[in-house]
C-alpha positions as CSV (number, residue, x, y, z in Angstrom):
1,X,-22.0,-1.1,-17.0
2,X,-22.5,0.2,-13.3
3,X,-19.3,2.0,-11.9
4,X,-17.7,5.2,-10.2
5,X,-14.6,6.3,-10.0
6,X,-13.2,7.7,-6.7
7,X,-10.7,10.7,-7.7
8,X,-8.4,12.8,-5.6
9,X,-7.0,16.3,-5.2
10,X,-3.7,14.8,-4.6
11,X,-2.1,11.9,-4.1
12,X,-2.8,10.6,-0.2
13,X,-5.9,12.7,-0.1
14,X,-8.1,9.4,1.2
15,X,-9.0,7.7,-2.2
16,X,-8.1,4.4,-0.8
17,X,-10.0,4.7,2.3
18,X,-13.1,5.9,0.7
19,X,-12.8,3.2,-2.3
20,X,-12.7,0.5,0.3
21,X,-15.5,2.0,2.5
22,X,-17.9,1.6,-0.7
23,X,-16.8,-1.7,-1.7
24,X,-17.3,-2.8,2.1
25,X,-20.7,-0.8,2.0
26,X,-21.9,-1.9,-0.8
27,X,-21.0,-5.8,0.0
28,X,-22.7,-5.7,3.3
29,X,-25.8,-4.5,1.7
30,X,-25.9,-7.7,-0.8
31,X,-24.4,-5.9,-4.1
32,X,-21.9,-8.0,-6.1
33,X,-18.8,-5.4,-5.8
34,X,-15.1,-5.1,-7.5
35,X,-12.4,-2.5,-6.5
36,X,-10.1,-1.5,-9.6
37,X,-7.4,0.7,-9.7
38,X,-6.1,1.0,-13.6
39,X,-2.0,2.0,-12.6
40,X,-1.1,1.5,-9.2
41,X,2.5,2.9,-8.3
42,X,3.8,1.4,-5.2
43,X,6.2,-1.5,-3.5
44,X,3.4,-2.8,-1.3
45,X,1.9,-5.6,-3.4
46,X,0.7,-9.1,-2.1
47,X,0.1,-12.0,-4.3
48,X,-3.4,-13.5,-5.2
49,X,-4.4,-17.1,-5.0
50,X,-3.6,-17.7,-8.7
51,X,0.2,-16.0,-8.1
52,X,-1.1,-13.3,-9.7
53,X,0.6,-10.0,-8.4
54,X,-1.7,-7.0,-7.5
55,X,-1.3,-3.6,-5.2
56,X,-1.7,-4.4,-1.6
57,X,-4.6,-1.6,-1.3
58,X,-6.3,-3.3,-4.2
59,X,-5.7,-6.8,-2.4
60,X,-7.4,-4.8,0.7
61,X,-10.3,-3.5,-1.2
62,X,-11.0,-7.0,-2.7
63,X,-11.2,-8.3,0.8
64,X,-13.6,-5.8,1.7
65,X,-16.0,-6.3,-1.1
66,X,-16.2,-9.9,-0.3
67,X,-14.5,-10.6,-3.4
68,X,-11.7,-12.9,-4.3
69,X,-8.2,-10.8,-5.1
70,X,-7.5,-10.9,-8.8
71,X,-5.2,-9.0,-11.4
72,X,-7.9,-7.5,-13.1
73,X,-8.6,-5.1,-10.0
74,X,-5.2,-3.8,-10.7
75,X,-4.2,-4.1,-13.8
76,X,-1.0,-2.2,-14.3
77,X,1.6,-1.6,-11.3
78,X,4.7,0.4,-10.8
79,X,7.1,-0.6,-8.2
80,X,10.0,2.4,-8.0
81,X,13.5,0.8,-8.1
82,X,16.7,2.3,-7.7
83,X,16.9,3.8,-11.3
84,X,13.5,2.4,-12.8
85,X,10.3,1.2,-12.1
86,X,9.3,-2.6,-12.5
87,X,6.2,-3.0,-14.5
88,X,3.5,-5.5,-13.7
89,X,1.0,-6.6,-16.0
90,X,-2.1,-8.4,-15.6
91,X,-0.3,-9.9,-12.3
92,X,3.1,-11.1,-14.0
93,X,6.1,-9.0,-14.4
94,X,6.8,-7.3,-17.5
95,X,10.2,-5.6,-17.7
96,X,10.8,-2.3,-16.7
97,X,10.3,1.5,-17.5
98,X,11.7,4.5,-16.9
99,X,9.8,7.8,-17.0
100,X,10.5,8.5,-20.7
101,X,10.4,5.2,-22.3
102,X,6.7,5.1,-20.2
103,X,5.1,6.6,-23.2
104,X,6.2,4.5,-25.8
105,X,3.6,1.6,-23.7
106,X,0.9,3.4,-23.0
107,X,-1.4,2.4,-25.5
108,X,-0.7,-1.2,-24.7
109,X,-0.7,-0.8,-21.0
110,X,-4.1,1.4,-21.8
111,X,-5.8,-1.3,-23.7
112,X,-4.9,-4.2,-20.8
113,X,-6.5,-1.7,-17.9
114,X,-9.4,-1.1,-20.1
115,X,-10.4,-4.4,-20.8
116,X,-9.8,-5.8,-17.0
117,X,-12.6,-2.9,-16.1
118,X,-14.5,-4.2,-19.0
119,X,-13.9,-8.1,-18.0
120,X,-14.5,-6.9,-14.0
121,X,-17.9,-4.9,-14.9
122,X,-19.1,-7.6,-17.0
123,X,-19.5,-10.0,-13.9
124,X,-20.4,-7.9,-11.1
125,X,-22.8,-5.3,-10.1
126,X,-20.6,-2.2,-9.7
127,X,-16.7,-1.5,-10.0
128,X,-16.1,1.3,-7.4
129,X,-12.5,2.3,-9.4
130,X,-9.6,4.3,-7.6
131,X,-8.1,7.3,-9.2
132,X,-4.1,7.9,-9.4
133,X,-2.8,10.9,-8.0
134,X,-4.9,14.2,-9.2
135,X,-7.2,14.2,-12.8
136,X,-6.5,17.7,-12.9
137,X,-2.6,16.6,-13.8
138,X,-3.4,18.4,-17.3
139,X,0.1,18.1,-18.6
140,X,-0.5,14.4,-18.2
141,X,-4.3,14.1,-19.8
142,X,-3.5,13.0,-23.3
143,X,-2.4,10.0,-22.1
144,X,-4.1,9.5,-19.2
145,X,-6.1,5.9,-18.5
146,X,-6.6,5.9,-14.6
147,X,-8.3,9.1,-13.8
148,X,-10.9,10.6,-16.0
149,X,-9.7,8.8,-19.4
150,X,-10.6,5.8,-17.7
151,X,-13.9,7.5,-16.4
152,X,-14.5,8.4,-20.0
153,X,-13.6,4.8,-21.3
154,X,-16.7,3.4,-19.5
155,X,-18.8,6.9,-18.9
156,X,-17.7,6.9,-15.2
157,X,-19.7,9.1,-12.8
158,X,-16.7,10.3,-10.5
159,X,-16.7,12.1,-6.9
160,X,-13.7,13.9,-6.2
161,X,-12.3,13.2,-2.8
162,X,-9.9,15.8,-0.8
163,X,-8.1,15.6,3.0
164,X,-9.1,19.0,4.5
165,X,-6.2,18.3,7.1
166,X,-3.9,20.0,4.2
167,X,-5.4,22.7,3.8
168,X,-6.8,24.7,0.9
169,X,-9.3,22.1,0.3
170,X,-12.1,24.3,-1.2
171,X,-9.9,25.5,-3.8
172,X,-8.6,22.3,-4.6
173,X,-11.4,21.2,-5.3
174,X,-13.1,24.0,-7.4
175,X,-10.1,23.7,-9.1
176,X,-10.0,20.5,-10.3
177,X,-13.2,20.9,-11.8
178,X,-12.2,24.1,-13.2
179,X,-9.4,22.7,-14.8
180,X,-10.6,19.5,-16.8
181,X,-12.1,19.7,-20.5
182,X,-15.9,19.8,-20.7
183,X,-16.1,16.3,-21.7
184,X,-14.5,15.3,-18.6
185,X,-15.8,18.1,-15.8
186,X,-19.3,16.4,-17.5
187,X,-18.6,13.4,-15.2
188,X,-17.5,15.2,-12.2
189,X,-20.7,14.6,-9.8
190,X,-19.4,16.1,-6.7
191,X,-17.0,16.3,-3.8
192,X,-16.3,14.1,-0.4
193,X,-14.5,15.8,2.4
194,X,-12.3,13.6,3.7
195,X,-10.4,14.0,7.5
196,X,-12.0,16.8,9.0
197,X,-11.6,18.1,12.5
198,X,-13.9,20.4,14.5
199,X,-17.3,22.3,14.1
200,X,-18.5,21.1,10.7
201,X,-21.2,24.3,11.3
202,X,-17.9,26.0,10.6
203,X,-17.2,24.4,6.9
204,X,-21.0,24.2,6.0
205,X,-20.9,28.1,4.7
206,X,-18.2,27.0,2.6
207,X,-19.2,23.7,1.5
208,X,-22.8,25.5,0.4
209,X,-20.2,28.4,-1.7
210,X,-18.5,25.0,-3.4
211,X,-21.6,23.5,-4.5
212,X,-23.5,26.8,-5.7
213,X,-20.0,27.7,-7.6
214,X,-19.5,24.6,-8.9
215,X,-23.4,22.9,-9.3
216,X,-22.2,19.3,-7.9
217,X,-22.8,18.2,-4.5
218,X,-20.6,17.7,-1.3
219,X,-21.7,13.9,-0.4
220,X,-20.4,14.6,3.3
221,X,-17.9,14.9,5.2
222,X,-15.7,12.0,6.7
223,X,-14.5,13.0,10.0
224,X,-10.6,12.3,11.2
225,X,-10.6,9.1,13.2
226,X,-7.6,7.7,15.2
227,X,-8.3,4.0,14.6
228,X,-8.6,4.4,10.5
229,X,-5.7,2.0,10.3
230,X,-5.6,0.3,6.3
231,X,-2.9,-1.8,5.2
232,X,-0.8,0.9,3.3
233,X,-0.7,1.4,-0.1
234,X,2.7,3.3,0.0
235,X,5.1,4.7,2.2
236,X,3.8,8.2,2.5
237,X,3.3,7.8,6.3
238,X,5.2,5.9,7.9
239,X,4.8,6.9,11.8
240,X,4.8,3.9,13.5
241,X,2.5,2.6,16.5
242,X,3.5,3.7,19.6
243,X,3.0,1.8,22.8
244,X,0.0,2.9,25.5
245,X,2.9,2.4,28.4
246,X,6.4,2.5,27.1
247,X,7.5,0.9,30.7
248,X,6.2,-2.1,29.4
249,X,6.4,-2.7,26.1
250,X,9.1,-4.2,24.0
251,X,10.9,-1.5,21.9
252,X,11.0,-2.4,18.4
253,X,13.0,-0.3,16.0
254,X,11.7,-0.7,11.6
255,X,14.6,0.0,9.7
256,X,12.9,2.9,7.3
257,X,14.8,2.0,3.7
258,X,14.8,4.4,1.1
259,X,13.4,2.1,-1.2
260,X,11.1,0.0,1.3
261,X,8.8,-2.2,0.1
262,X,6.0,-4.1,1.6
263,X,6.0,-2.3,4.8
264,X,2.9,-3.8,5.6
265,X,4.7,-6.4,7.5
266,X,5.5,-4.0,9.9
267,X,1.7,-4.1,10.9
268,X,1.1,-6.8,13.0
269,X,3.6,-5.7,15.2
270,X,2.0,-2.5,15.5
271,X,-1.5,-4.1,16.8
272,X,0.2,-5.5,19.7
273,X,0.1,-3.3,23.0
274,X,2.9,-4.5,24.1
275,X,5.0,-3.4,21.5
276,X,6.6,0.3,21.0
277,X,7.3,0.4,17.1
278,X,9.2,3.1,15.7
279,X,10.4,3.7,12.0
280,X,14.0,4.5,12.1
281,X,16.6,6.0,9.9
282,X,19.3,6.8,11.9
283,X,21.5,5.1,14.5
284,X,20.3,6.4,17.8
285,X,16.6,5.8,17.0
286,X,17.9,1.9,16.9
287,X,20.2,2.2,20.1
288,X,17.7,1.0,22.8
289,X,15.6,-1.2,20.3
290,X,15.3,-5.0,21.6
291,X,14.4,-5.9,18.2
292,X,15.5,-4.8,14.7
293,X,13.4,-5.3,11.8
294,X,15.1,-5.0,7.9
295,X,12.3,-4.9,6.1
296,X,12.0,-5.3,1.9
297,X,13.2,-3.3,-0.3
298,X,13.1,-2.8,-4.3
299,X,16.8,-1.9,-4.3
300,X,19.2,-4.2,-2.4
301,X,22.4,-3.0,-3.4
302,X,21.5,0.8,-3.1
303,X,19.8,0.5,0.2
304,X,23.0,-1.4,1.4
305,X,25.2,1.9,0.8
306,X,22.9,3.8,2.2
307,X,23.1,1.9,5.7
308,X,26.7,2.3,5.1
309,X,26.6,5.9,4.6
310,X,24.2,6.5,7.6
311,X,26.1,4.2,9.9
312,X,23.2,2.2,10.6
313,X,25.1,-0.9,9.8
314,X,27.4,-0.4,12.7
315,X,24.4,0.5,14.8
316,X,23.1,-3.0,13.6
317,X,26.2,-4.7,14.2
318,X,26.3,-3.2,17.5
319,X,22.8,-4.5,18.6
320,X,23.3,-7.6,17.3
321,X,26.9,-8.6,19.4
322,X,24.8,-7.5,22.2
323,X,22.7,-10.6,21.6
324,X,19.6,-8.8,21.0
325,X,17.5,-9.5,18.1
326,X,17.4,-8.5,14.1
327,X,14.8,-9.8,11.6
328,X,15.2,-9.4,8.2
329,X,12.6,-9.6,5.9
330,X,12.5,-10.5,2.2
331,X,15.2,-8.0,0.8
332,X,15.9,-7.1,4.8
333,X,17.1,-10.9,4.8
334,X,19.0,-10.4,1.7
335,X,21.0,-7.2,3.4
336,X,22.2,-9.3,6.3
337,X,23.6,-11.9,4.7
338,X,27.5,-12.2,3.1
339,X,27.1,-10.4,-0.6
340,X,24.4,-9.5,-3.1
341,X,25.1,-10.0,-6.6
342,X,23.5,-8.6,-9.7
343,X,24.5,-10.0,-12.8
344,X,21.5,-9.3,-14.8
345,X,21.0,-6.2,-13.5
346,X,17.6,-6.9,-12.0
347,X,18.1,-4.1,-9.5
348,X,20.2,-1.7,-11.0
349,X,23.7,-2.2,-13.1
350,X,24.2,-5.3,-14.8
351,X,26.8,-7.0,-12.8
352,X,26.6,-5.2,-9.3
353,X,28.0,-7.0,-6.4
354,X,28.2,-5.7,-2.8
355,X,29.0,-7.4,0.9
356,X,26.1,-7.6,3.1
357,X,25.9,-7.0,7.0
358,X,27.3,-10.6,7.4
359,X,25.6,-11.5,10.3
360,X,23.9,-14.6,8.3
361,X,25.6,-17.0,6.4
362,X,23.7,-16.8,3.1
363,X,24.3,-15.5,-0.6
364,X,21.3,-13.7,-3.0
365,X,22.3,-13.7,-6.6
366,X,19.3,-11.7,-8.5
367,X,17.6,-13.7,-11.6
368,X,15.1,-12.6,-14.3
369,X,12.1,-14.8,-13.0
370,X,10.6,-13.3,-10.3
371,X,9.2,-15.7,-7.6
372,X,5.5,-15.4,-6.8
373,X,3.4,-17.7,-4.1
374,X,2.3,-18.8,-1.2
375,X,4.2,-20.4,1.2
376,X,3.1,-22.2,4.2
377,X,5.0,-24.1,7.0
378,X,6.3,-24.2,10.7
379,X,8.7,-22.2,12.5
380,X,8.9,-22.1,16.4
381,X,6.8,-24.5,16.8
382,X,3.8,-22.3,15.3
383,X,2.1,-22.7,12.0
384,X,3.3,-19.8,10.0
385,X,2.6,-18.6,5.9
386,X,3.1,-15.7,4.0
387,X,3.8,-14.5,0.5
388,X,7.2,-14.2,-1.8
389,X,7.8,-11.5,-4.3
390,X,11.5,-11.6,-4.9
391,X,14.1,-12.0,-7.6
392,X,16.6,-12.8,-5.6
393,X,17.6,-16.2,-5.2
394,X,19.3,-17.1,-1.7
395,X,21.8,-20.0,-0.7
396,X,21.8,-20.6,2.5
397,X,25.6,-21.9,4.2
398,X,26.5,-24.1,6.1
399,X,26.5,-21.8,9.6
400,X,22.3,-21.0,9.3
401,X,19.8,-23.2,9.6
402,X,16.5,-22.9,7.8
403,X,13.5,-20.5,8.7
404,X,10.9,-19.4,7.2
405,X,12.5,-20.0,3.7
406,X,15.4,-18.3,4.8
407,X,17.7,-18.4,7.8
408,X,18.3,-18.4,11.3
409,X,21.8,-18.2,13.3
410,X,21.5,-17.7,16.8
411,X,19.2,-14.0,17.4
412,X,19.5,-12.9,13.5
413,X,16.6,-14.2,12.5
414,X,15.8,-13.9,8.1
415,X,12.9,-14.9,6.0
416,X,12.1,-14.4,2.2
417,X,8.5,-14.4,3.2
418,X,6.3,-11.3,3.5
419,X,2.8,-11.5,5.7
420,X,4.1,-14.2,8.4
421,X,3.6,-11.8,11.6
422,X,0.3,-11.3,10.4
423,X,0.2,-15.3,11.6
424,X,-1.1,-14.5,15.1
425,X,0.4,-17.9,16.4
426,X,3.6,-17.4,14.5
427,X,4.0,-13.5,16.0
428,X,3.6,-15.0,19.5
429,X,6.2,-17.3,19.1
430,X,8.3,-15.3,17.8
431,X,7.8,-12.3,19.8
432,X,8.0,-15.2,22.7
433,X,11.3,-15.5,21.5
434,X,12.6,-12.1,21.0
435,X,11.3,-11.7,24.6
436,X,13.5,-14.4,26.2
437,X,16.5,-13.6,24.3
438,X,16.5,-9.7,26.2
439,X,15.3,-11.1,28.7
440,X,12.0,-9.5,28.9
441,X,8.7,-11.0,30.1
442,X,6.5,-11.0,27.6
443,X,2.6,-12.0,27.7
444,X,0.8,-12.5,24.3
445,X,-1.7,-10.4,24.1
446,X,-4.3,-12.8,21.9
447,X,-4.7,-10.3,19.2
448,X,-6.0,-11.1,16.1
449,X,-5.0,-9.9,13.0
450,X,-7.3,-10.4,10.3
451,X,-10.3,-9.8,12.8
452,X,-9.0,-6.3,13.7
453,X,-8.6,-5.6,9.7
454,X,-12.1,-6.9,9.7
455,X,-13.2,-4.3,12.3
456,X,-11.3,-1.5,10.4
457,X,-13.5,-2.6,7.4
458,X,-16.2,-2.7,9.1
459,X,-15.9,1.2,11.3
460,X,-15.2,2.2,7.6
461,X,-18.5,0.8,6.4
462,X,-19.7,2.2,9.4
463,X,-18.4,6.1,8.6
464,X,-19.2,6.3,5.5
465,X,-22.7,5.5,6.0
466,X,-23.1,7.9,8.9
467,X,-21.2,11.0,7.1
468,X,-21.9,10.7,3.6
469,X,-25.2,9.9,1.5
470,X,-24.1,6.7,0.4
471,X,-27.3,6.2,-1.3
472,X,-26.6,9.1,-3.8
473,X,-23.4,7.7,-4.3
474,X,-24.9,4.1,-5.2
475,X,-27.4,5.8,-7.1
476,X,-24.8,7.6,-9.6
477,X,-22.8,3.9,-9.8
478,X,-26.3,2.7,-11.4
479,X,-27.5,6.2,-13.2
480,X,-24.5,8.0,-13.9
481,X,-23.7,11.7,-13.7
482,X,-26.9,13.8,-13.7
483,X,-27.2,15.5,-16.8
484,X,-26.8,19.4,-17.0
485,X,-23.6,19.7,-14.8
486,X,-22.0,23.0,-15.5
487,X,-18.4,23.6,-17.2
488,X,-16.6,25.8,-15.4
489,X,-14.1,28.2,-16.4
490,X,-11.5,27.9,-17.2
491,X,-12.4,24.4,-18.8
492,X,-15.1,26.3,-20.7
493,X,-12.6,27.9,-23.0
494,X,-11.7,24.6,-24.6
């Protein structure tokens, strides 16, 4: 089987972006390519063709290899609740876990990532797989089945990937080596550099140390680039996209949840100039907002008292008896309606109930089955679809009307479906909207959505092949680690 796996120094340390570099790469140059990621853990997911339910950076990377989004490129995920995480298997919910009940599943969740890599590499050319995290987590190795337990599973070559902009990259990186057991620093074929900034004549000196101490190669050196903008796998970095001329622009104000989820829809909003987007989390960052956005969120109930305790709900209140705008989306829509009930204890407790915002009239009782597919219809008189990943079921009263599989009444605005600003004649019309309801003039812009994530896959392709040597990279996905690496200590005491 061909395959690499892309590891990190930490978590965020640019394994995502260099995975779906490759797998864009590699496509454009004819090879039949599969991302894989064996445990993802995050609340940004999307939803595959067969209602399958994968990580959103895996759905990303599948688009970038050419290749049709399926479960087996992301085998196992995690979404972080309240109290526990909600486990996905193979694309279909599976219960939950908490960190010490974990264990107890490992060897089942092992065996279902191991045989979707198996399955995957069996019908394409290569399987660029994403590390989780560090490998050098040693305390976590024994069980381990995403960094180099996976790369031993299928004799892996791997390339350990660190964000200089941290600091202490060299180190890191000599020390994960140093760190791992023989049999895995035997895979360990080198290093990328990933964000840098400046002379690289500076770093060479110390990139030739690192390779001379260790005897595995530095592939390059990805430089920092403002417009390296991927749908997010988590919520490590949520800045916002600030507008060119803030005279101009319509203020929008992202509600930033504790427990957000899928705050990719926040996005599209962020492509368009004449937008100011800011991720806010307490009342004043909301006060001069024309539009508030509630996105999800994997724990309703919690994320309501903590609005409550911030006083962003009477900030929220406030904006909206001024007439201006609120979307909520997905669980955002579920906080602004009457009362959330939990009887099952989807969420949280068994049997939590709480009063929403109020400002629609609608009702979300959680159930067991979780709802998984691909809407499409009309709204504003624009063709709009998305994707739904919800347990909660709403009922809509009789003072909304319908939108979007949710509701409208008057400027609150709620929808149970995730992706529909990515709609680029859906976003106009509704950003027409928000526009005539403050009052604003508003001119759409005729962005395109999926052709600027195109162009971000394709400046990716683009810097990778200009900074690092691609070719040895391919090469090791067909040959493997070259033979002879040396173990360093303290791995050589084992």
């Amino acid at each position: 089987m061909s395959g690499i796996l892309v590891a990190g120094t930490t978590s965020d340390a640019g394994k995502s972006v260099v995975t779906t570099a490759l797998c864009r790469s590699l496509a454009r140059a004819g090879v039949k390519v599969a991302p894989f990621k064996a445990q993802n853990m995050s609340n940004n997911s999307m939803v595959c063709a067969d209602g399958a339910e994968i990580g959103r950076a895996q759905w990303v990377q599948a688009v970038a290899a050419n290749a049709e989004p399926e479960a087996a490129m992301n085998p196992v995920l995690l979404k972080p609740g309240s109290l526990r995480s909600h486990l996905v298997v193979m694309g279909r919910a599976a219960g939950e876990v908490g960190a010490r009940d974990f264990a107890g599943r490992r060897d089942r969740l092992t065996r279902a990532a191991y045989d979707a890599f198996d399955d995957l590499a069996a019908r394409y050319d290569v399987v660029v797989a994403e590390g989780a995290g560090s490998p050098a987590e040693i305390n976590l190795r024994a069980g381990d089945y995403v960094n180099m337990g996976l790369a031993r599973h299928a004799g892996l070559p791997t390339v350990v990937v660190g964000d200089i902009d941290r600091g202490g990259l060299l180190a890191a990186m000599f020390g994960t080596v140093a760190l791992l057991e023989p049999a895995d620093q035997r895979l360990v074929a080198g290093f990328v550099v990933n964000k840098f900034r400046g002379d690289l004549s500076l770093l060479r000196p110390g990139l030739d140390e690192l390779e001379r101490l260790t005897g595995r190669t530095v592939y390059g050196v990805l430089p920092w680039h403002p417009d390296l903008w991927l749908d997010s796998e988590d919520t490590l970095d949520l800045a916002g996209r600030r507008a060119r001329d803030d005279r101009a622009a319509l203020k929008v104000a992202v509600v930033r949840l504790p427990r957000i989820s899928n705050a990719t829809d926040a996005d599209a909003l962020g492509l368009e100039p004449g937008l100011d987007v800011v991720f806010a989390a307490d009342p004043r960052a909301i006060a001069d907002a024309d539009l508030v956005v509630l996105p999800g969120t994997r724990a309703t109930i919690a994320d309501l008292a903590w609005l409550r305790d911030r006083g962003l709900d009477r900030a929220i209140h406030a904006h909206a008896a001024a007439g201006r705008p609120v979307l909520g989306i997905c669980g955002g829509f579920q906080l602004l309606g009457r009362s959330v009930s939990d009887p099952a204890g989807v969420e949280g407790a068994a049997g939590a109930v709480a009063d929403g915002l109020g400002l629609l009239d609608v009702r979300t009782d959680f159930a067991a089955e979780k709802v998984l597919r691909l809407p499409r219809g009309t709204a504003l008189g624009a063709a709009a679809s998305g994707y739904e990943i919800h347990h909660g079921v709403v009922t809509r009263g009789e003072d909304a009307e319908e939108f979007l599989g949710g509701a409208r009444s008057g400027h609150v605005f709620g929808t149970m479906w995730h992706g529909a600003l990515e709609g680029d004649a859906f976003r106009t019309a509704f950003l027409t909207e928000v526009a005539r309801l403050t009052g604003h003039v508003w001119e759409p812009s005729g962005v395109s959505f999926g052709a600027a994530r195109q162009r971000r896959l394709e400046l990716l392709a683009d810097l990778v092949e200009e900074h690092l040597d691609v070719a040895a990279i391919a090469g090791l996905a067909t040959d493997g680690a070259p033979s002879g690496l040396p173990v360093l200590p303290p791995g050589a005491d084992r």
